[in-house]
N, C-alpha and C positions, 0 to 999 in steps of 0.2 A: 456608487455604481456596483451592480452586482459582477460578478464573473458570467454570467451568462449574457450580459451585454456586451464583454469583453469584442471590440472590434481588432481584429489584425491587420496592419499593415504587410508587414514580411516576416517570411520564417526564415533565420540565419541557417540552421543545424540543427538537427536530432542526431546521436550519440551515445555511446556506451563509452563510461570511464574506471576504472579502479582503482581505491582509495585503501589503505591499507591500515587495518586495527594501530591506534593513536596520533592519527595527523591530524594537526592542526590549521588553520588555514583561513585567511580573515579576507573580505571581499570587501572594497571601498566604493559606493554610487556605481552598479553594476551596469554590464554595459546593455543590457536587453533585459525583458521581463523572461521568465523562464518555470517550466514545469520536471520537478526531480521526484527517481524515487528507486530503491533499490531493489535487486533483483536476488539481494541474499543479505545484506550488509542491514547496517544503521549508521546512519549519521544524524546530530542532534544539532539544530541550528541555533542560535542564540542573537535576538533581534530589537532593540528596545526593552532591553534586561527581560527578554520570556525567551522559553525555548520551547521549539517545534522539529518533533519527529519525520525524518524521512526515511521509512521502511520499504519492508514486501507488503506493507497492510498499508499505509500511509504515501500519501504522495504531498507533494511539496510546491507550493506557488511563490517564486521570487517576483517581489514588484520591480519595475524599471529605476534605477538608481537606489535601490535600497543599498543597505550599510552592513554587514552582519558579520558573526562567525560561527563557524563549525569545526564541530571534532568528531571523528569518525571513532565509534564505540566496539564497533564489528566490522571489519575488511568487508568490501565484496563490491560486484557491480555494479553501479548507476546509470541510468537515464538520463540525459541533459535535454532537455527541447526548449534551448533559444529564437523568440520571436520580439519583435519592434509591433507593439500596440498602438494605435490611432489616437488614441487616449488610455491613460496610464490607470491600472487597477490597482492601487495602491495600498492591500494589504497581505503582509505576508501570512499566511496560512498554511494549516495540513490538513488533509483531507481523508476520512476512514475511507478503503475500497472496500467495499463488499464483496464483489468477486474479484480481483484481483489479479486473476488470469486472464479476464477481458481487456481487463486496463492497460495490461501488460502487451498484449496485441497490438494494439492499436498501438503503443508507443512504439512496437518493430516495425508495424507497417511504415509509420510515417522514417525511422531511419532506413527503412528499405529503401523509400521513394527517393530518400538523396542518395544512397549508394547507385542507384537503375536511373538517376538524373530526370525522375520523373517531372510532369508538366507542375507549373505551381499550383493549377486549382487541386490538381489531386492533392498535393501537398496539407493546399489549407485547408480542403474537404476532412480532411482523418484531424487535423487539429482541433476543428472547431466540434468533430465529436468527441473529442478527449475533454478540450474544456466542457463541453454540455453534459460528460459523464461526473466533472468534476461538479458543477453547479449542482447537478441532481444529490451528490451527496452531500454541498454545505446547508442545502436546504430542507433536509431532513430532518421531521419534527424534533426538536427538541426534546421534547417528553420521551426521548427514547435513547438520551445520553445516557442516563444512571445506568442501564441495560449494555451501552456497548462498554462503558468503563468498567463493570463488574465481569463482564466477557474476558477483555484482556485483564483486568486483575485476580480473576482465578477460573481460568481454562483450563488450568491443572487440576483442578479439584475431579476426580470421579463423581462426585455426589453433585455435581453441576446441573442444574435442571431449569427448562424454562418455566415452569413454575413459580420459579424465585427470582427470575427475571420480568415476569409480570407483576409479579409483586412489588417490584422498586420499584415500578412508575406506577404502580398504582391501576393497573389495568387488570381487566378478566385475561382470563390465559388466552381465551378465543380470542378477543378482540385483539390481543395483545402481538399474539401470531400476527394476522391481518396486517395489524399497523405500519409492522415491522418491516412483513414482505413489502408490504406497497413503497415502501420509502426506503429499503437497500436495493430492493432486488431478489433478496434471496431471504429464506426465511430462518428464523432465527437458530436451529441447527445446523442447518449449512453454513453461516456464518460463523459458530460459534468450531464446524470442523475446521472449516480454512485457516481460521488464527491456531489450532495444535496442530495442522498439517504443517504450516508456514514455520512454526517454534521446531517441528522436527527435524524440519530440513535445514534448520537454520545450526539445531545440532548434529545433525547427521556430517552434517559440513566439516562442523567445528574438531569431530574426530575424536570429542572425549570424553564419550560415554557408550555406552554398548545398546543394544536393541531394545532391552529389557528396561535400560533405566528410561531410554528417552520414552518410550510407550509409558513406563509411569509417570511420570514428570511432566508429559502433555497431557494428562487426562485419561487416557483410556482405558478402560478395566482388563484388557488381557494383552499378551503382545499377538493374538488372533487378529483381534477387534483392530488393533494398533495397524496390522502389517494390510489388513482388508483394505481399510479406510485408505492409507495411504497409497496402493493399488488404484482404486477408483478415481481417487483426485489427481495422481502422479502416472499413473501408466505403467510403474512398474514397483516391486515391493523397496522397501528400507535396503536390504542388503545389496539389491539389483542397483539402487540407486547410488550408494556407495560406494561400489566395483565398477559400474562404469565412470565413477573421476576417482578414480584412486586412491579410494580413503581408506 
């Protein structure tokens, strides 16, 4: 079964929890299937001896009775969206967001709807677009793994260039573009800003490094370029961001 067949029966809860840098925490034949993902944090789940990322870039599917453990790598926020399937999708997985901030939506709206006691069909209406956001990205060509593992493995680099991303999977740059868009969403610069936007903030958070380092450390060539970019995506600059949570 794919996840996009995924039928629901009931949604228990949608939720915000906070886990705090090195918990531990083992879950025995769960009691609902369930979608997680953070909203600053990391947690690394460990399931049939693999482990699978639950981030700000990653989202997280628990099958129904699955068995696992987790340890939380980075304190911060989570998602929980517990639902009871008609039949059980029974593989644990993580899922790349491309946007991120969409994904993100939609999991408020749907904890809004239990906060305002909304009807169920709205309920199940906003979930089964989250699942269908989620299918769209497990089913993303293949041929364009190499591309997002070299993303997150050197997003720091300045000298980063699609270029050399088309060149792992072996594609013209043009087509490579294309591919790309058609099967995240977004194209491969704007993906490639979300994941140094997402590491900044994730240091900007953390409080222990100053503007300057984290603008070189994510990638980008001045802290101008650095302070722009995060403006556009975030609404306000690194320092604004900072000062309004007390860092």
């Amino acid at each position: 079964m794919n996840i996009d067949e995924l039928t629901v029966k009931n949604i228990d809860d949608a939720f915000t929890i906070f886990q705090p840098t090195g918990k531990i925490h083992s879950v025995i034949s769960r009691r609902y299937c369930a979608i997680s993902f953070s909203l600053g944090g990391k947690l690394v789940y460990t399931h049939n001896g693999k482990d699978y990322v639950s981030d700000y870039n990653h989202a997280l599917f628990h099958p129904l009775n699955s068995t696992y453990t987790w340890r939380c790598l980075q304190g911060g926020e989570f998602y929980v969206l517990n639902f009871i399937p008609l039949e059980n999708y029974n593989q644990f997985a993580s899922f790349n967001l491309a946007e991120p901030s969409e994904f993100h939506k939609l999991c408020s709206d749907l904890k809004n709807a239990f906060i305002h006691n909304a009807p169920q069909s709205e309920k199940m209406s906003i979930l089964y677009s989250i699942i269908s956001r989620l299918s769209h990205q497990k089913n993303t060509d293949n041929a364009l793994n190499s591309a997002i593992r070299m993303i997150e493995n050197e997003y720091h680099l300045t000298s980063f260039s699609i270029k050399k991303l088309s060149q792992a999977c072996n594609m013209s740059e043009s087509y490579f573009r294309r591919k790309f868009t058609e099967s995240y969403g977004v194209s491969p610069k704007k993906y490639l800003c979300n994941i140094r936007i997402a590491m900044a903030k994730r240091m900007l958070i953390e409080g222990l490094k100053n503007v300057s380092e984290i603008s070189e450390q994510c990638g980008f060539a001045s802290i101008y370029h650095f302070s722009r970019a995060f403006k556009l995506n975030v609404g306000e600059t690194p320092k604004e961001f900072s000062k309004k949570r007390g860092l």
